[in-house]
N, C-alpha and C positions, 0 to 999 in steps of 0.2 A: 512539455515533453514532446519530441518531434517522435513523427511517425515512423523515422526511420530508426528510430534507438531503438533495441534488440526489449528492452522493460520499459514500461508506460505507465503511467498513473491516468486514472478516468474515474469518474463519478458512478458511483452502479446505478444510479436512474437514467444514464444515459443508454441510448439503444446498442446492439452487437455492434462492430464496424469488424469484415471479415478481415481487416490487417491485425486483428486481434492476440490472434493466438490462444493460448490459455491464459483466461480470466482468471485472477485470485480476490477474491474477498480478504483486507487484511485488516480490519476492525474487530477489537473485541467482541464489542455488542452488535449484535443481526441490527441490518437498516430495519426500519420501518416500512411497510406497505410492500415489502420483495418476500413473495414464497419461498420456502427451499427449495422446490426445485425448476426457479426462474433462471433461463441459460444468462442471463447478464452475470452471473454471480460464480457458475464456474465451483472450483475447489476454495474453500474457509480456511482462512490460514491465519486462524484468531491470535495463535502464539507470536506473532511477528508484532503483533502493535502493542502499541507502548503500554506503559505502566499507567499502572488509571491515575496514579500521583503525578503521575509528569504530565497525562492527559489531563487533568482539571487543572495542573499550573499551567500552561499553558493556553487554555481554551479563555476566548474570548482578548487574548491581549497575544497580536499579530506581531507586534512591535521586540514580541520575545522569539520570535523564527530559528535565528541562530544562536540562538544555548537551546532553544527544544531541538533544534537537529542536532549538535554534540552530544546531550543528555542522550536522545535519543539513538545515537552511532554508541556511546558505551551500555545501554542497556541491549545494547544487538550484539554485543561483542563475545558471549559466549551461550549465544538464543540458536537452540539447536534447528528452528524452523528457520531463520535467516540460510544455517546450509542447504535444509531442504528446496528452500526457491534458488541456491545457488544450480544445484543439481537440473532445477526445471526448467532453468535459464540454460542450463547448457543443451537441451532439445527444441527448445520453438521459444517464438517471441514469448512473452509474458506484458499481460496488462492486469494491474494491481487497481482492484478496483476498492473505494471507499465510498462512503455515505456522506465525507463532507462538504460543503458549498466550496472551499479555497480548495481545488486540488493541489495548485503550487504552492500552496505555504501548511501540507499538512503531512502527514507522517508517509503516506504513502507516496509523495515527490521524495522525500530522506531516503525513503525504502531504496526505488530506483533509480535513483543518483549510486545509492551503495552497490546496486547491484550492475548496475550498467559498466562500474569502474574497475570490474575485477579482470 
Protein backbone atom coordinates (compact mmCIF):
# COMPACT_ATOMS: atom_id res chain seq x y z
CA UNK A 1 0.00 0.00 0.00
CA UNK A 2 1.65 3.22 -1.05
CA UNK A 3 1.95 6.03 1.16
CA UNK A 4 0.00 8.18 -0.82
CA UNK A 5 -3.36 6.10 -0.83
CA UNK A 6 -5.86 8.10 1.45
CA UNK A 7 -6.39 4.01 3.61
CA UNK A 8 -3.08 1.86 4.43
CA UNK A 9 -2.82 -1.46 5.80
CA UNK A 10 0.49 -1.75 8.52
CA UNK A 11 1.24 -4.17 11.13
CA UNK A 12 0.30 -2.77 14.69
CA UNK A 13 3.87 -3.83 15.97
CA UNK A 14 5.09 -1.42 13.64
CA UNK A 15 6.14 2.04 15.12
CA UNK A 16 3.53 5.53 14.46
CA UNK A 17 4.82 6.92 10.97
CA UNK A 18 3.11 10.66 11.37
CA UNK A 19 1.72 10.18 7.55
CA UNK A 20 -0.53 8.09 9.47
CA UNK A 21 -3.56 9.51 10.34
CA UNK A 22 -6.00 7.61 12.34
CA UNK A 23 -4.93 4.15 13.13
CA UNK A 24 -7.87 1.43 13.25
CA UNK A 25 -7.20 -1.86 14.68
CA UNK A 26 -9.30 -4.22 12.49
CA UNK A 27 -8.86 -7.71 13.96
CA UNK A 28 -11.43 -9.52 16.01
CA UNK A 29 -9.03 -10.62 18.61
CA UNK A 30 -6.72 -7.80 20.57
CA UNK A 31 -2.91 -8.63 19.22
CA UNK A 32 -0.77 -9.94 21.63
CA UNK A 33 1.92 -7.99 23.71
CA UNK A 34 -0.19 -4.21 22.71
CA UNK A 35 -1.87 -2.53 25.89
CA UNK A 36 -5.06 -0.82 25.31
CA UNK A 37 -4.03 2.24 25.45
CA UNK A 38 -0.78 1.78 23.20
CA UNK A 39 -1.17 4.90 20.40
CA UNK A 40 -0.04 2.26 17.59
CA UNK A 41 -3.66 0.87 17.92
CA UNK A 42 -5.83 4.00 17.70
CA UNK A 43 -9.78 3.19 17.50
CA UNK A 44 -10.90 -1.18 17.48
CA UNK A 45 -12.97 -1.67 14.86
CA UNK A 46 -13.30 -5.39 15.69
CA UNK A 47 -16.71 -5.53 13.48
CA UNK A 48 -14.78 -5.05 10.17
CA UNK A 49 -12.84 -8.40 10.22
CA UNK A 50 -13.92 -11.27 8.87
CA UNK A 51 -15.82 -14.20 10.04
CA UNK A 52 -13.68 -16.51 12.36
CA UNK A 53 -15.14 -19.31 9.59
CA UNK A 54 -13.65 -17.63 6.68
CA UNK A 55 -10.60 -16.60 9.05
CA UNK A 56 -9.50 -20.23 9.99
CA UNK A 57 -10.48 -21.31 6.01
CA UNK A 58 -8.28 -19.31 5.05
CA UNK A 59 -5.33 -19.05 7.59
CA UNK A 60 -2.40 -20.71 6.79
CA UNK A 61 -3.10 -21.60 2.94
CA UNK A 62 -1.94 -18.11 0.99
CA UNK A 63 -2.78 -19.80 -2.19
CA UNK A 64 -6.60 -19.04 -1.26
CA UNK A 65 -6.09 -14.92 -1.45
CA UNK A 66 -8.63 -14.33 -3.97
CA UNK A 67 -11.88 -16.29 -2.80
CA UNK A 68 -10.80 -15.06 0.95
CA UNK A 69 -11.03 -11.33 -0.61
CA UNK A 70 -14.54 -12.13 -2.53
CA UNK A 71 -15.78 -14.08 0.60
CA UNK A 72 -14.57 -11.39 2.38
CA UNK A 73 -16.08 -8.13 0.15
CA UNK A 74 -19.59 -10.14 0.58
CA UNK A 75 -19.40 -10.63 4.13
CA UNK A 76 -18.64 -6.56 4.22
CA UNK A 77 -21.61 -6.02 2.12
CA UNK A 78 -24.14 -5.11 4.71
CA UNK A 79 -21.19 -4.69 7.92
CA UNK A 80 -22.51 -1.60 9.43
CA UNK A 81 -18.74 -0.74 10.65
CA UNK A 82 -17.44 -1.03 6.90
CA UNK A 83 -19.82 2.47 6.72
CA UNK A 84 -18.40 3.61 9.70
CA UNK A 85 -14.64 3.69 8.39
CA UNK A 86 -16.32 4.89 5.01
CA UNK A 87 -17.34 8.02 7.14
CA UNK A 88 -13.61 8.22 8.80
CA UNK A 89 -12.20 7.95 5.51
CA UNK A 90 -13.99 10.95 4.39
CA UNK A 91 -11.79 13.19 7.27
CA UNK A 92 -8.17 12.11 7.48
CA UNK A 93 -6.04 9.33 6.05
CA UNK A 94 -6.81 6.17 7.70
CA UNK A 95 -4.18 3.23 8.44
CA UNK A 96 -5.93 -0.05 9.26
CA UNK A 97 -3.72 -1.75 11.32
CA UNK A 98 -3.52 -5.78 11.96
CA UNK A 99 -1.43 -8.28 13.97
CA UNK A 100 -0.70 -10.35 11.01
CA UNK A 101 2.81 -11.15 9.44
CA UNK A 102 1.31 -10.88 5.46
CA UNK A 103 -0.14 -7.38 5.46
CA UNK A 104 -0.73 -7.81 1.72
CA UNK A 105 -2.43 -10.93 1.56
CA UNK A 106 -4.66 -10.30 4.62
CA UNK A 107 -8.04 -8.96 5.31
CA UNK A 108 -6.82 -5.61 6.16
CA UNK A 109 -5.05 -5.09 2.38
CA UNK A 110 -9.25 -6.26 1.21
CA UNK A 111 -10.39 -3.74 3.77
CA UNK A 112 -8.42 -0.80 1.86
CA UNK A 113 -8.43 -1.65 -1.53
CA UNK A 114 -12.48 -1.56 -0.60
CA UNK A 115 -12.11 1.45 0.80
CA UNK A 116 -9.53 3.38 -1.13
CA UNK A 117 -12.17 2.58 -4.18
CA UNK A 118 -15.01 4.38 -3.29
Amino acid sequence: MSRNSRVRAARIYEDVHPDDGQRVLVDRIWPRGIRKDDPRVGIWCKDAAPSRELREWYHGHPERFDEFALRYEKELADNIALEELRKLVTHSVVTLVSATRNVDGSHAAVLARILNSR
